[in-house]
KOLPAPA-239593 format. One record per residue (C-alpha): residue in three letters; z, y, x; chain; residue number from 0. Coordinates in Angstrom, 3 decimals. Layout:
BEGIN
+------+----------+----------+----------+-----+-----+
: type :        Z :        Y :        X : mol : seq :
+------+----------+----------+----------+-----+-----+
:  ALA :        Z :        Y :        X :   A : NUM :
...
+------+----------+----------+----------+-----+-----+
***
This chain:
BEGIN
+------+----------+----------+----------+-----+-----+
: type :        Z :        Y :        X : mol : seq :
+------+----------+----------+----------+-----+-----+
:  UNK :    6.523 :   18.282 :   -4.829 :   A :   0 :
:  UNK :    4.162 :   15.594 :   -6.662 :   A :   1 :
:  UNK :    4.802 :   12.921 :   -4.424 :   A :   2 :
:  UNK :    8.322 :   11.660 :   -2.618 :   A :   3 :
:  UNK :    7.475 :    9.976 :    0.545 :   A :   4 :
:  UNK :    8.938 :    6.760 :   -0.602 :   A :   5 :
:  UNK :    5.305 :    5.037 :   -0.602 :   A :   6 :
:  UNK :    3.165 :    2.155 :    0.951 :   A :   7 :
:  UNK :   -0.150 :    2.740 :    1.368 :   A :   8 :
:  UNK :   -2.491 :   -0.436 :    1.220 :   A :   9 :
:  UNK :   -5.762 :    1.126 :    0.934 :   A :  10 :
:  UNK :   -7.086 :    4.618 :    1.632 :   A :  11 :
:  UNK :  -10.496 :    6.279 :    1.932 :   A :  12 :
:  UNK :  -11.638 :    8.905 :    3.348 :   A :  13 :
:  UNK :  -15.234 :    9.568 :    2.153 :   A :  14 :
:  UNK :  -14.729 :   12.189 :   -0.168 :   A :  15 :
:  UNK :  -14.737 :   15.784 :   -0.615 :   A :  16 :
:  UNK :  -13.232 :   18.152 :   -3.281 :   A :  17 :
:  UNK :  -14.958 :   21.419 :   -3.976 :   A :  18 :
:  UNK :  -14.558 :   22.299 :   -7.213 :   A :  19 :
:  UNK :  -11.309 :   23.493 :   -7.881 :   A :  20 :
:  UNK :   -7.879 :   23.330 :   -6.086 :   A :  21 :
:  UNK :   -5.432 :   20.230 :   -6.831 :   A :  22 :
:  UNK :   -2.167 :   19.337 :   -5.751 :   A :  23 :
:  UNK :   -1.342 :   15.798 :   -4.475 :   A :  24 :
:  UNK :   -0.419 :   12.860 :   -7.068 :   A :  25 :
:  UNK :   -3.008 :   13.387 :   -8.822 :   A :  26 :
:  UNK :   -5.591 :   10.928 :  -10.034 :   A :  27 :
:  UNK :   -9.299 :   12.236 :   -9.155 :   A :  28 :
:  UNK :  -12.796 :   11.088 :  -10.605 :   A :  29 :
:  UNK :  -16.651 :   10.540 :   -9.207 :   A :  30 :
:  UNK :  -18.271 :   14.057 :   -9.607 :   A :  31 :
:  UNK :  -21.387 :   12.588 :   -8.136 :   A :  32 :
:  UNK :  -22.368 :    9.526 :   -6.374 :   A :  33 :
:  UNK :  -23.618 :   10.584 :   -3.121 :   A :  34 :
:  UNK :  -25.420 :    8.121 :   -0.680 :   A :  35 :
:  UNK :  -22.327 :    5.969 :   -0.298 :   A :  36 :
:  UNK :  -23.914 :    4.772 :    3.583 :   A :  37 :
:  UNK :  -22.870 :    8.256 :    5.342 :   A :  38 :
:  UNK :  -19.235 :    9.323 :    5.975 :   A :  39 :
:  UNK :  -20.037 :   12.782 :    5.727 :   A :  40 :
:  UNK :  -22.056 :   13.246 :    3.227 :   A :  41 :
:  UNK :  -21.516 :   16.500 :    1.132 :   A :  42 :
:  UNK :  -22.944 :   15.089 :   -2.054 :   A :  43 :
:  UNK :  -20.072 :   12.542 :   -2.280 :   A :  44 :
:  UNK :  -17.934 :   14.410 :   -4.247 :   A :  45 :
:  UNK :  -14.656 :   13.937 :   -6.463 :   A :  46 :
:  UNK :  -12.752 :   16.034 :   -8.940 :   A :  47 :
:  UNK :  -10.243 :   16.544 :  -11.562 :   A :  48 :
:  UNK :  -10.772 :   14.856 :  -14.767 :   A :  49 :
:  UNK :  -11.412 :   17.015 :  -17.419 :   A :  50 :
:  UNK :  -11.342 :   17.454 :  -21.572 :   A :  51 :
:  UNK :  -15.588 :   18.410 :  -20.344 :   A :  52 :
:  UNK :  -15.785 :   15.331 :  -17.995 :   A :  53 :
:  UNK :  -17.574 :   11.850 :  -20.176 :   A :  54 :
:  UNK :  -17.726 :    8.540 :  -18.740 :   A :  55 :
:  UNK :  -15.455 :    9.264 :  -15.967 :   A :  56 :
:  UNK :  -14.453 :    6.971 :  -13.059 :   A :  57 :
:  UNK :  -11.695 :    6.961 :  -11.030 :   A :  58 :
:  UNK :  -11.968 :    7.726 :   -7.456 :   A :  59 :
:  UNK :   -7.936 :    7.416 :   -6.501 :   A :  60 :
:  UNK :   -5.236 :    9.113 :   -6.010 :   A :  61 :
:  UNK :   -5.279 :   12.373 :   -4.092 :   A :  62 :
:  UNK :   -2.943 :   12.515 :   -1.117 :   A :  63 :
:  UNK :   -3.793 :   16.221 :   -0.052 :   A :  64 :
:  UNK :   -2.673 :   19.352 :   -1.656 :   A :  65 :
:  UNK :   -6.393 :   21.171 :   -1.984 :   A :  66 :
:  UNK :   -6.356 :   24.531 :   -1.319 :   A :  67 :
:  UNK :   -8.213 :   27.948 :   -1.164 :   A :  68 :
:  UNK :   -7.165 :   29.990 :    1.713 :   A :  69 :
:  UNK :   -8.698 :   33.110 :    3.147 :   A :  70 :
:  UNK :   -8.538 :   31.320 :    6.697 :   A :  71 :
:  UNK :   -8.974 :   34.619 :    8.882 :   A :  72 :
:  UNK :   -5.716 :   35.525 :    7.716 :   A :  73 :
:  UNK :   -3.716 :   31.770 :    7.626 :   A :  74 :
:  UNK :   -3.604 :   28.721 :    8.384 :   A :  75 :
:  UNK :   -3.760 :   25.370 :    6.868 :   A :  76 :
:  UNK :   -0.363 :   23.963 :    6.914 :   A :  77 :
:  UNK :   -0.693 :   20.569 :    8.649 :   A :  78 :
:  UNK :    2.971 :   19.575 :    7.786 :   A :  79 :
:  UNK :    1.972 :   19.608 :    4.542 :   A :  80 :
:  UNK :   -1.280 :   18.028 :    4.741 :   A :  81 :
:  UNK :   -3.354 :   20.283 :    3.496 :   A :  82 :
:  UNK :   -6.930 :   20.700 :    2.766 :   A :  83 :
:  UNK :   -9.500 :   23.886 :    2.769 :   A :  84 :
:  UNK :  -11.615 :   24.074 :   -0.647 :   A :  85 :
:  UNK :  -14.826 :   21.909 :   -0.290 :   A :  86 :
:  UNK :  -12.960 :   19.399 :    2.831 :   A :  87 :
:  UNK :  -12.391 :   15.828 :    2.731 :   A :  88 :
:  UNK :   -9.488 :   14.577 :    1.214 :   A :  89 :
:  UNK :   -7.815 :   11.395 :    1.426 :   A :  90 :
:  UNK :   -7.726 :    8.928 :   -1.297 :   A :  91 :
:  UNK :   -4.996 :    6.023 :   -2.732 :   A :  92 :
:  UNK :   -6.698 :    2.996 :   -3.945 :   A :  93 :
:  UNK :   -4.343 :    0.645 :   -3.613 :   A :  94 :
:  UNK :   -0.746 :    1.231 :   -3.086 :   A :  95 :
:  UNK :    3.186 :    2.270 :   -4.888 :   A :  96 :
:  UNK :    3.707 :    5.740 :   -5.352 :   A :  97 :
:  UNK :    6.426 :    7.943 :   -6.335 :   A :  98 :
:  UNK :    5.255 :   10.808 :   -8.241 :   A :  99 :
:  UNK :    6.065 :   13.341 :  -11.190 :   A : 100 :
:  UNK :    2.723 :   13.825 :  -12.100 :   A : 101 :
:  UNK :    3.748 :   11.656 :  -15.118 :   A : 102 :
:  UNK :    2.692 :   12.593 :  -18.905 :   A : 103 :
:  UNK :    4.971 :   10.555 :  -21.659 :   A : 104 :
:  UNK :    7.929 :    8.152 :  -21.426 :   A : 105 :
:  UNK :    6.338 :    5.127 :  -19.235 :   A : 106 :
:  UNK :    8.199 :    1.335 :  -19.356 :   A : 107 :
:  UNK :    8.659 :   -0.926 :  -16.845 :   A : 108 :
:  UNK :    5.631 :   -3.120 :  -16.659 :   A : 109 :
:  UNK :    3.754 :   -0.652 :  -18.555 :   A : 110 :
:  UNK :   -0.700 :   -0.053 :  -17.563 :   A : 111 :
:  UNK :   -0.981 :    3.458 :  -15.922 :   A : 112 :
:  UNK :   -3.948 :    5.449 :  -17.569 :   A : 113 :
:  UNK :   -4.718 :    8.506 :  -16.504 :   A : 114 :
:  UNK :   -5.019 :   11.748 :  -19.282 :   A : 115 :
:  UNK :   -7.403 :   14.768 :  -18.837 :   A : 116 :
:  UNK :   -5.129 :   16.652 :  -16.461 :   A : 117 :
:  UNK :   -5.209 :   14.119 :  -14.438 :   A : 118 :
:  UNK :   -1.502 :   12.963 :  -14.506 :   A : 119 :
:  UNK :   -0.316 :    9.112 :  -15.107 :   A : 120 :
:  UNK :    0.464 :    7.691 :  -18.136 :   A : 121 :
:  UNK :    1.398 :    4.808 :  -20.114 :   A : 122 :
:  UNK :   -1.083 :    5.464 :  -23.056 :   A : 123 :
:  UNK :   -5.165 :    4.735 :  -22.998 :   A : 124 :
:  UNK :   -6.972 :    8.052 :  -23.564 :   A : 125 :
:  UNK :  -10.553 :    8.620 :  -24.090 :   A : 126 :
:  UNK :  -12.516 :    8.269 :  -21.263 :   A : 127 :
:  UNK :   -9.641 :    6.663 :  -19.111 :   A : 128 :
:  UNK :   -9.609 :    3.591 :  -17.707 :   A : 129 :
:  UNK :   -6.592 :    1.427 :  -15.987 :   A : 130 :
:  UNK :   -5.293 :    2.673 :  -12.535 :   A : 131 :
:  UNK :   -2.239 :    0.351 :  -11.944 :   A : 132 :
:  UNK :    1.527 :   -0.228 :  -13.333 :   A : 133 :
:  UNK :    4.484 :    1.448 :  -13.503 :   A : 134 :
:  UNK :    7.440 :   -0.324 :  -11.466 :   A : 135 :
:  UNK :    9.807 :    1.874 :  -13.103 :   A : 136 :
:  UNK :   11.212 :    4.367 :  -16.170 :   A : 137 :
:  UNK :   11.480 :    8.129 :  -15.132 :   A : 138 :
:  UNK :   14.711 :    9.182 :  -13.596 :   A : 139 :
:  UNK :   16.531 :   12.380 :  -13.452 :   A : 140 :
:  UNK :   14.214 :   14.592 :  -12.043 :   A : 141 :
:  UNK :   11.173 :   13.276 :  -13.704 :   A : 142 :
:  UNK :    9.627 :   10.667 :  -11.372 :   A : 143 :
:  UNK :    8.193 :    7.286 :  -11.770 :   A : 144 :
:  UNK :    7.796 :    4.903 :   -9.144 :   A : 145 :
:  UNK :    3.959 :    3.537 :   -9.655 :   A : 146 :
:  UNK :    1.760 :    0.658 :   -8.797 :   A : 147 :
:  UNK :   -1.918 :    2.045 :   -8.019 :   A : 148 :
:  UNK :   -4.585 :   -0.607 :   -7.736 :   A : 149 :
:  UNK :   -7.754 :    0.916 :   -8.395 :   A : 150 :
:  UNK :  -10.898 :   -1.396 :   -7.816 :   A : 151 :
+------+----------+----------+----------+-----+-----+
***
């Protein structure tokens, strides 16, 4: 699990897709491409995992889907746990407090929340990262931190 469901969602969007590789939820995702920006559904408007390859990179949000690739004549998407097929739309957090163990390093209190490479929070500026919130607390036992995301 990447995210507990101890969360408040401010601001989401929907406008996305994800088709380049498969991602779990928690994560922080990037502008592949631009798209339009005036269409809903358009296919160029696309996001993705940030990556050691990736320069000038800009956040997009947080992913709250778990992006899969299914062979769906044989299964299902599980809707319980809101997933998506490879190359859907997936939902975004822009601005919001998560609970999450996608967390690299030992955050503090009051601490800026960077992203790294992998696409996990973290208290330290890495290249090509910019600031996606706070943390609003240390890790605990089981390795989450409760995070501010505010992503403008």
């Amino acid at each position: 699990m990447a995210l507990k469901g101890d969360r408040v969602e401010h601001l989401t969007d929907i406008s996305f897709f994800m088709s380049s590789e498969v991602a779990t939820r928690g994560h922080i995702v990037v502008h592949q491409t631009g798209g339009s920006g005036s269409a809903m559904d358009d296919s160029a408007a696309l996001v993705q995992l940030p990556g050691a390859t990736v320069s000038g990179t800009i956040p997009a949000g947080l992913l709250l889907n778990d992006v899969v690739n299914l062979d769906l004549t044989r299964q299902h998407l599980n809707e319980h746990q809101d997933e998506v097929q490879l190359g859907g739309k997936v939902t975004l957090l822009r601005r919001g407090t998560i609970v999450t163990n996608h967390v690299s390093g030992t955050p503090t209190i009051g601490a800026d929340a960077y992203y790294n490479d992998a696409g996990e929070i973290t208290s330290v500026a890495v290249a090509n990262s910019t600031k996606v919130g706070r943390f609003l607390s240390l890790l605990d036992s089981d390795s989450y931190a409760k995070v501010e995301i505010n992503i403008v």
